[in-house]
PLY file of the C-alpha trace (Angstrom):
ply
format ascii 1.0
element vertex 184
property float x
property float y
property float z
element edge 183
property int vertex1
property int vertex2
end_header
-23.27 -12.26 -76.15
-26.66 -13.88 -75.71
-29.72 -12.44 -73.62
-29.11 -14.95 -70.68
-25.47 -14.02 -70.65
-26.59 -10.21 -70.57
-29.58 -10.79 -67.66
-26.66 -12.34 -65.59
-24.34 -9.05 -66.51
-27.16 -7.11 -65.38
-27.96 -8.13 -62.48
-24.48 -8.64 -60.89
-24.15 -4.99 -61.77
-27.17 -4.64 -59.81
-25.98 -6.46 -56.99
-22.74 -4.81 -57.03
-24.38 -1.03 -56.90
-26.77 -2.62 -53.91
-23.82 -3.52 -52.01
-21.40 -0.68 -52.72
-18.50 -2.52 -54.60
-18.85 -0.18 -57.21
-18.95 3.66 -56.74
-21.10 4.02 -60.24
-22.78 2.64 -62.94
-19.96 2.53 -65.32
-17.76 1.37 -62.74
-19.92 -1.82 -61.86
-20.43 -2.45 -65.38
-16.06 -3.18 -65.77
-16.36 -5.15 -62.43
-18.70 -7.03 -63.71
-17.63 -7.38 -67.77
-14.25 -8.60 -65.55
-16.17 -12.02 -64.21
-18.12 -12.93 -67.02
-15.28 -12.12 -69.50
-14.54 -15.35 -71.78
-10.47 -15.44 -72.46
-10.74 -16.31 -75.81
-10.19 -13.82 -79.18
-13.45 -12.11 -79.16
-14.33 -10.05 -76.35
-17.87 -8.35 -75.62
-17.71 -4.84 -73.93
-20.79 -4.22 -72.24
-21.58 -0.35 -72.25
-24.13 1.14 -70.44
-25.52 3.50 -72.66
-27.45 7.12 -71.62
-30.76 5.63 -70.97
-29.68 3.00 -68.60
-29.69 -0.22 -70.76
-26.45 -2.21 -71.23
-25.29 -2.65 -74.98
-22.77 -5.33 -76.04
-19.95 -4.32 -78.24
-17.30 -6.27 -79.10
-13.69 -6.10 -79.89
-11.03 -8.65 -81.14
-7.84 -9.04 -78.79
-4.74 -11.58 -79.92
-4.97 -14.63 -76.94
-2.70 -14.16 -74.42
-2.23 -17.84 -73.21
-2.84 -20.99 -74.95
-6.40 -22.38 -75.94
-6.05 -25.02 -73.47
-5.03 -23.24 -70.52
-8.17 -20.86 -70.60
-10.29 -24.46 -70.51
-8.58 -25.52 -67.55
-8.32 -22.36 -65.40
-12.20 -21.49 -65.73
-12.53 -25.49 -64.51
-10.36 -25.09 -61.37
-11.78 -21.51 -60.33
-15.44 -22.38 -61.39
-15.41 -20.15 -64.35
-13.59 -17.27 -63.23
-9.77 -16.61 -64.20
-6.96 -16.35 -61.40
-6.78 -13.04 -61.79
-10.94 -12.06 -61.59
-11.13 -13.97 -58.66
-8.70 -12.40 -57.15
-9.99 -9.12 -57.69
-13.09 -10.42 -56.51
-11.94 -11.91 -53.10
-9.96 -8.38 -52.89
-13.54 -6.53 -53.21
-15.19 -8.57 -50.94
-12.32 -7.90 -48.37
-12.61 -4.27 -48.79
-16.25 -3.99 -48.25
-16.07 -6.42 -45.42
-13.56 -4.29 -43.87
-15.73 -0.83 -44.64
-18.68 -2.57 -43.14
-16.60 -3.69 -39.82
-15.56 0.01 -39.43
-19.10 0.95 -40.01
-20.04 -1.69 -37.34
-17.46 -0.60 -34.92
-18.24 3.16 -35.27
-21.87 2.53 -34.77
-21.03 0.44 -32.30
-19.18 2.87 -30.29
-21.59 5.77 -30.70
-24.14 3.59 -29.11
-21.78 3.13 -26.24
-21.60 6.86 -25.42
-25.39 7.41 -25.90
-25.97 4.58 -23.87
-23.49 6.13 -21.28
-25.13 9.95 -21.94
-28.37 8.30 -21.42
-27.70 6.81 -18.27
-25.91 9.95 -16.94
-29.01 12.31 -17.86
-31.08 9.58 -16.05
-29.60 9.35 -13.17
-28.98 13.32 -13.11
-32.89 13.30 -13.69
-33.34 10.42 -10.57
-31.30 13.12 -8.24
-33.62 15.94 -9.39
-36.51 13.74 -8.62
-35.51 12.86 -5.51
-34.93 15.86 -4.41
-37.95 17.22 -5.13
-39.76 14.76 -3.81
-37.67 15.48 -0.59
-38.43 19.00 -0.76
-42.31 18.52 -1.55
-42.46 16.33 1.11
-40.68 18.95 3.41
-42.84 21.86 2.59
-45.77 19.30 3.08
-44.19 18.61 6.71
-44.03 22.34 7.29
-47.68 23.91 5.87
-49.11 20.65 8.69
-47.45 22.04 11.54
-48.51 25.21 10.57
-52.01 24.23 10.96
-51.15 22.74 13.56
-49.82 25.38 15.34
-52.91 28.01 14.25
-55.39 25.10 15.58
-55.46 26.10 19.02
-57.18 23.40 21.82
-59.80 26.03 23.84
-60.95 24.82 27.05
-64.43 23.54 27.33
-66.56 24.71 29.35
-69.33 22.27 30.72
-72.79 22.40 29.07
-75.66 21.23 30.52
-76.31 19.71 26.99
-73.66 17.42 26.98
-74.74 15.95 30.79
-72.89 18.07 32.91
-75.78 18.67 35.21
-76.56 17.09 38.47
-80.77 16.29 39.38
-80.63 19.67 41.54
-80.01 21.44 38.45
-83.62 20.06 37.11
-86.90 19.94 38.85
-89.35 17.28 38.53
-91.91 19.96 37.58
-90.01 20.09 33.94
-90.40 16.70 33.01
-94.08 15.86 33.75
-97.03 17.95 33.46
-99.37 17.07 36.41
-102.98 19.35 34.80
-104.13 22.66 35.90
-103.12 21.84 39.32
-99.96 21.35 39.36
-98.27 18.39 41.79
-99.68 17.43 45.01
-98.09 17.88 47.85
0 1
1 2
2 3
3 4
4 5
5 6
6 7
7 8
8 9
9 10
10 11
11 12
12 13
13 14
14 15
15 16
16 17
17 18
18 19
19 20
20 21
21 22
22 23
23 24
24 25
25 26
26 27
27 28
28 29
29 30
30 31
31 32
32 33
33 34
34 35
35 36
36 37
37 38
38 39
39 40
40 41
41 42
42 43
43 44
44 45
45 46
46 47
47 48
48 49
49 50
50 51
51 52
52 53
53 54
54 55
55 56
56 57
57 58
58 59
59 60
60 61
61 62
62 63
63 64
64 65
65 66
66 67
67 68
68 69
69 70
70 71
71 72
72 73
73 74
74 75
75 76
76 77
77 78
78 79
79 80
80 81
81 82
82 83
83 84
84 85
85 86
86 87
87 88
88 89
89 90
90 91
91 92
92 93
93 94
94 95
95 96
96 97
97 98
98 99
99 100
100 101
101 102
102 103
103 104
104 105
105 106
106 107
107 108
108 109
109 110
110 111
111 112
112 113
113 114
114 115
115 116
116 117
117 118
118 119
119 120
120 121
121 122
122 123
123 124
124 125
125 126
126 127
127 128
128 129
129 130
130 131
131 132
132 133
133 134
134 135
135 136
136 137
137 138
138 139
139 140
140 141
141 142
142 143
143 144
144 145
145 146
146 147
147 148
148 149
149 150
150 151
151 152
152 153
153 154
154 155
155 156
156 157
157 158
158 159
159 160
160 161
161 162
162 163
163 164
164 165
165 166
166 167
167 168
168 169
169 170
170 171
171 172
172 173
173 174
174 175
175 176
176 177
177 178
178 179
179 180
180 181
181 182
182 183
């Protein structure tokens, strides 16, 4: 297997672990030996081996179908066998259909917080308003308390504020006529 072949190997098993089509290491390595597999005598097992590189092995398997046919069903699928791209579509149908659930569940959870939400704000509106009504209320009440101690006293008139008439005053008070006084 040559180093371009393996990169390739690599990172589809990379991209498989990324999007969940494989539940481990091993597992993506199959899936992925499975598309790049030539269907000829000689076939390279990639193992992953315990420090996390992939190592090609390879085995020798008696052909199952004719040289030609091989040729001409990698030409019509674009490389793949009938068969890997089956499993393929089938993978990509079974993560598209884990995702929708995912979608849909996530979906309806933020339906019923929304609807929670909305409920605890509008519970939170009536408490508001209420106390707001209530505020106002005791506001209401303390004024006509005051209202009530203020009591209006009569006045009384003051000769300060010009309640007095001129025979309340003498001309004597106003002007100051010398030692004599005012003449008579």
């Amino acid at each position: 297997m040559d180093v371009e072949k393996l990169m390739k190997m690599n990172a589809m098993v990379k991209e498989l672990q990324k999007h969940n089509c494989a539940s481990s290491r091993e597992d993506a390595v199959r899936q992925a030996e499975g598309i790049y597999n030539p269907s000829g005598n000689v076939i390279e097992e990639v193992v992953d081996n315990s420090s996390g590189a992939l190592v090609v092995e390879q085995k020798i398997e008696a052909p199952a179908i004719s040289a030609s046919a091989p040729a001409q069903t990698a030409a019509a699928t674009g490389g793949f066998g009938a068969l890997e791209q089956r499993r393929f579509e089938m993978l990509l149908e079974s993560n598209n259909k884990r995702y929708d659930e995912k979608i849909s569940a996530l979906t309806n959870e933020i339906v019923s917080l929304r609807s929670q939400l909305s409920s605890q704000v509008d519970g939170l509106k009536m408490e508001l308003r209420n106390l707001i009504d209530n505020k106002a209320q005791k506001i209401v009440h303390v004024v006509e308390e005051k209202q009530k101690v203020l009591k209006t006293e009569p006045k009384e008139p003051h000769p300060r504020q010009g309640n007095f008439t001129s025979d309340d005053v003498s001309i004597d008070k106003f002007f100051y006529f010398g030692a004599g006084g005012p003449k008579k």
